[in-house]
N, C-alpha and C positions, 0 to 999 in steps of 0.2 A: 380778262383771262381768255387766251386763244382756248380756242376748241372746235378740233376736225369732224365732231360727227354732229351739229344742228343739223343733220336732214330736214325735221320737222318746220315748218315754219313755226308752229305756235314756239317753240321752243329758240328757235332765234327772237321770233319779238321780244320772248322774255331774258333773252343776251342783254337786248337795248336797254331794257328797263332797270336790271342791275348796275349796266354801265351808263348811264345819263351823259350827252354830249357837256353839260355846264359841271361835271364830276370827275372829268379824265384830263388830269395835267398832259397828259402825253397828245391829245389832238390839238391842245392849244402848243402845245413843240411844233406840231407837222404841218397844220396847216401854212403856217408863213411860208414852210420849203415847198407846197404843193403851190401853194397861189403864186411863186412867184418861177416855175417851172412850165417849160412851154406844153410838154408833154410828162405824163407822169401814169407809171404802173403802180398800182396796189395790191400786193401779193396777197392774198390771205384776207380779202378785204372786208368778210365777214357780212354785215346790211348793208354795207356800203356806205354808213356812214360817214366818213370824212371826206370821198370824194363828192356825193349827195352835198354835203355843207360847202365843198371848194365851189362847186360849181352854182349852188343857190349867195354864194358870195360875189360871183361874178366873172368868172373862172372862163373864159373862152376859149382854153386850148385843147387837147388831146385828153381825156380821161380816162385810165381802162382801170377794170377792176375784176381778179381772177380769185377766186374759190372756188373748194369741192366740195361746197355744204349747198344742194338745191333747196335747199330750206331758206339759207342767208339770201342767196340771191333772188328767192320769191320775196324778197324784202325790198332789195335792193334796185329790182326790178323798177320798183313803183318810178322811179329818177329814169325817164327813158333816155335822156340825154347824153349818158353815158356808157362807152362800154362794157358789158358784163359778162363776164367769159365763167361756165364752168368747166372746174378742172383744176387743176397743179399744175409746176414747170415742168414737168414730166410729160404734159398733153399738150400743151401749151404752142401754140406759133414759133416757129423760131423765126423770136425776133430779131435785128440788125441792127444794132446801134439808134434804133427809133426813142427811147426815153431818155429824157433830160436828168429825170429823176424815178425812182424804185425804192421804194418805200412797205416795210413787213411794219405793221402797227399790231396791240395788242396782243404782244406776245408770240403772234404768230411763227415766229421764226423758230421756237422751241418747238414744234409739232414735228419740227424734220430729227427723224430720231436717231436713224442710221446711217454711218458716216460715207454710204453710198448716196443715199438720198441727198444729203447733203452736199455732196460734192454737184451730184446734176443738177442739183438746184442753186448752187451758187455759179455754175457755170454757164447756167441761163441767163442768170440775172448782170453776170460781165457779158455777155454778148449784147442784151439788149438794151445796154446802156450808151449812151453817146460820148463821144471820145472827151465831154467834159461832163459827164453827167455824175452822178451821184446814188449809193442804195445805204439807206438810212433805215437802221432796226433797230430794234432794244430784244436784250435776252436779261430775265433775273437774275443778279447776282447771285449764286452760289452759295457762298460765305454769309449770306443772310437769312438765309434757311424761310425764306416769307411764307412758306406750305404750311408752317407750325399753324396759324393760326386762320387757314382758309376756310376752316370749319364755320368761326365764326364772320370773317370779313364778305363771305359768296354765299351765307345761306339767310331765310329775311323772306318776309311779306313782299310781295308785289300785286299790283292790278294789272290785267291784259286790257287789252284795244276792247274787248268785250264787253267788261265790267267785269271778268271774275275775277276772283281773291283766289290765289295759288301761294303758295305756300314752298319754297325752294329749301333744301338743302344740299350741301356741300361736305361731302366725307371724303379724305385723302388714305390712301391704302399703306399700310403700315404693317414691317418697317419700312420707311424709305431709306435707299439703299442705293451707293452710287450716283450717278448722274440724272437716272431717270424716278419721275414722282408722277406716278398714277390717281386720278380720284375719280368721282363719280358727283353730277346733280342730279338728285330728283327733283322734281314739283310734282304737286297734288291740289286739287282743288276740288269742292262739291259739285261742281257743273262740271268735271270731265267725266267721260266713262272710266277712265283708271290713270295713276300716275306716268309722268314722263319723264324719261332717264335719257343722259348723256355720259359716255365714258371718254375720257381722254389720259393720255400719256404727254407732259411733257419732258422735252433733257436740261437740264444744266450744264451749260457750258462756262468756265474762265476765260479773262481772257486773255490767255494764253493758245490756249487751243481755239479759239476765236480766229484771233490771227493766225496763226499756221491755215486751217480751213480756207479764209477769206485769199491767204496767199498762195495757194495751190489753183485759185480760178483765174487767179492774175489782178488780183487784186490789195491795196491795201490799208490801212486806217489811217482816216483824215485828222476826224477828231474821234475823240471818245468821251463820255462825260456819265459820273454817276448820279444823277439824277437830272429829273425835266426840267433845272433851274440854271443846267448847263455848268454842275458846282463837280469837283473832282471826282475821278473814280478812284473811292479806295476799298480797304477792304469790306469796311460799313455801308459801302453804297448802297442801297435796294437795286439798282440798275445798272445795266452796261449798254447805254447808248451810244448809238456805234455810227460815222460816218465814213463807207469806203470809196476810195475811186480806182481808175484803172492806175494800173501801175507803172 
């Protein structure tokens, strides 16, 4: 589940802990396109997990990895081998045609809420591609409403790097209404001095509106596929995985 404001570090470690690398179908999707990419961006790349894994795989080309959570990338940090940029496409280098592949994992592509934000940011992501490169994202289907039950699937016992026992919950703001769904995590545990809270918004997009977007930056869809098993997008999908190129 993306989320723009881990500032905190304690609060990214405790991202990792809900999302386990041997639990998320979607890094076992990405990493084959990252390993076999000479250079490769990772928008939104949170601890930095999947490139940390590309490269503890064997990984010896270009690595970068951009977020605007200093919390994630006091994570992400730890992997010095790679680059770690904070910030958005919005701060971001303008880059040239430098990536093979660009890559939003986690959701992240749903944090760009406004259809300005989104246009700058999809128009980063064609420039900084190379004239055969690739940006690979997943946004949730829509039509499957998955927030119904985030209450229960993102809230749950965890242990931190410490040894504390914190205590997560996940509450979604209601009603949800239109495109965009609002929630909130707390954790709590007896070893902090008081709870920590994360708020996030993300959008729902079709795709329909997908494309239009992706084809206004000059870009357009290679494949599509509703789920990490590479199985059709219909309306039952949970997912709209998305590969575009230049056009």
């Amino acid at each position: 589940m993306a989320d723009r404001h881990f500032s905190d570090a304690r609060l990214a470690a405790l991202y990792d802990l809900h999302a386990p690398w041997d639990e998320r179908d979607d890094f076992a999707f990405y990493l084959p396109l990252v390993m076999s990419a000479r250079s490769v961006l990772d928008v939104g790349c949170g601890t930095g997990a999947l490139l940390r894994r590309a490269r503890e795989d064997g990984h010896t080309g270009r690595l970068c990895g951009l977020d605007p959570a200093e919390g994630m990338l006091t994570v992400a940090r730890e992997r010095p081998d790679v680059e770690w940029l904070l910030g958005d496409l919005t701060t971001a280098p303008a880059w040239d045609r430098e990536f093979d592949l660009v890559v939003m994992t986690g959701h992240a592509f749903q944090v760009l809420l406004g259809d300005d934000e989104l246009r700058v940011a999809l128009s980063a992501i064609a420039a900084a591609l190379s004239d055969e490169g690739a940006f690979v994202f997943e946004t949730r289907n829509p039509l499957a409403r998955e927030w119904e039950d985030w209450h229960v699937r993102y809230s749950g016992r965890v242990v931190d790097a410490d040894g504390a026992v914190a205590d997560g919950r996940c509450e979604v703001a209601r009603p949800v209404e239109g495109e965009y769904v609002s929630f909130t995590h707390t954790y709590t545990s007896p070893a902090w001095d008081g709870p920590l809270r994360s708020h996030s918004t993300l959008r729902f997009l079709g795709p329909e509106a997908l494309s239009g977007f992706l084809a206004e930056a000059g870009l357009v869809v290679a494949e599509q596929y509703g789920d990490w098993n590479r199985g059709p997008l219909t309306a039952d999908s949970p997912e709209i995985i998305t590969t575009a190129r230049r056009a």
